[in-house]
TIKOL-609626 format. One record per residue (C-alpha): z, x, y. Coordinates in steps of 0.2 Angstrom, whole numbers, plus 5000, padded with zeros to 4 digits. Layout:
N
PT    Z    X    Y
PT    Z    X    Y
...
% end
This chain:
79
PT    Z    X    Y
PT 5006 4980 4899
PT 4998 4994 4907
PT 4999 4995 4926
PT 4985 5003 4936
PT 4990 5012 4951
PT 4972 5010 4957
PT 4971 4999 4974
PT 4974 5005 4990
PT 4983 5006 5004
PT 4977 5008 5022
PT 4980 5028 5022
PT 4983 5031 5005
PT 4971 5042 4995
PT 4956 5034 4983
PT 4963 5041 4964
PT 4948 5031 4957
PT 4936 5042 4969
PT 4926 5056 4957
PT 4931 5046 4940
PT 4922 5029 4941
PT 4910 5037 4928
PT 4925 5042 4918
PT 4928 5037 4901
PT 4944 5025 4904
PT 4957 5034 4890
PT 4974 5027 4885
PT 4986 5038 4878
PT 5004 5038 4866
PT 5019 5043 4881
PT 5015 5060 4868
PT 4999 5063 4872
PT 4991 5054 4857
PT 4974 5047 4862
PT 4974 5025 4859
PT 4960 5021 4866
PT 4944 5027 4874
PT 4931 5016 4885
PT 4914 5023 4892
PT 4912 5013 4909
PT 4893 5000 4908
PT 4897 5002 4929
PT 4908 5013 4939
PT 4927 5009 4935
PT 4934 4998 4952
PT 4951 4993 4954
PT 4946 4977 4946
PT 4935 4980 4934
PT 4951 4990 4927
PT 4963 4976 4926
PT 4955 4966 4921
PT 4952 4973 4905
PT 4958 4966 4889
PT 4971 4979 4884
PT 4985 4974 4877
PT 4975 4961 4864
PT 4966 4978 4861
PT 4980 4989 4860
PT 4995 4975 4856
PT 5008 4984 4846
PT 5001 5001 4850
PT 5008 4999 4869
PT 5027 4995 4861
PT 5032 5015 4864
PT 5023 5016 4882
PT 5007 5023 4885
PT 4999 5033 4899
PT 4978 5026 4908
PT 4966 5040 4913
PT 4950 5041 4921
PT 4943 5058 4912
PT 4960 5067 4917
PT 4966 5060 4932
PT 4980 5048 4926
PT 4978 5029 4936
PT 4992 5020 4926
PT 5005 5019 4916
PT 5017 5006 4905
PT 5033 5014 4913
PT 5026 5010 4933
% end
């Protein structure tokens, strides 16, 4: 399961802020690309768990796994 590091904290900095257009990737803890999701509306919080991943990804997350927005990483299997 992947755990997006996404909602805030009063003081803490907005990650999602600049990437809600983002394609939503999940990469391999190697770098190997899993899956990649163009956003129908800007990426919130919610909208990004509640995504289906692990019946889309299943097995695939076993070995870890690493969720960007573009390039700025939001969430991880190892958080």
């Amino acid at each position: 399961m992947i755990t997006f590091v996404t909602d805030r904290r009063p003081g803490e900095p907005c990650i999602i802020q600049g990437h809600e257009q983002a394609p939503l990737v999940i990469k391999t803890m190697e770098g190997d690309e899993l899956l990649r999701l163009a956003p129908t509306q800007p990426w919130t919080h919610e909208r990004l768990v509640s995504l289906p991943l692990q019946e889309l990804l299943g097995e695939a997350l076993e070995g870890g796994a690493d969720a960007y927005l573009g390039e700025q990483w939001v969430g991880s299997t190892e958080v």
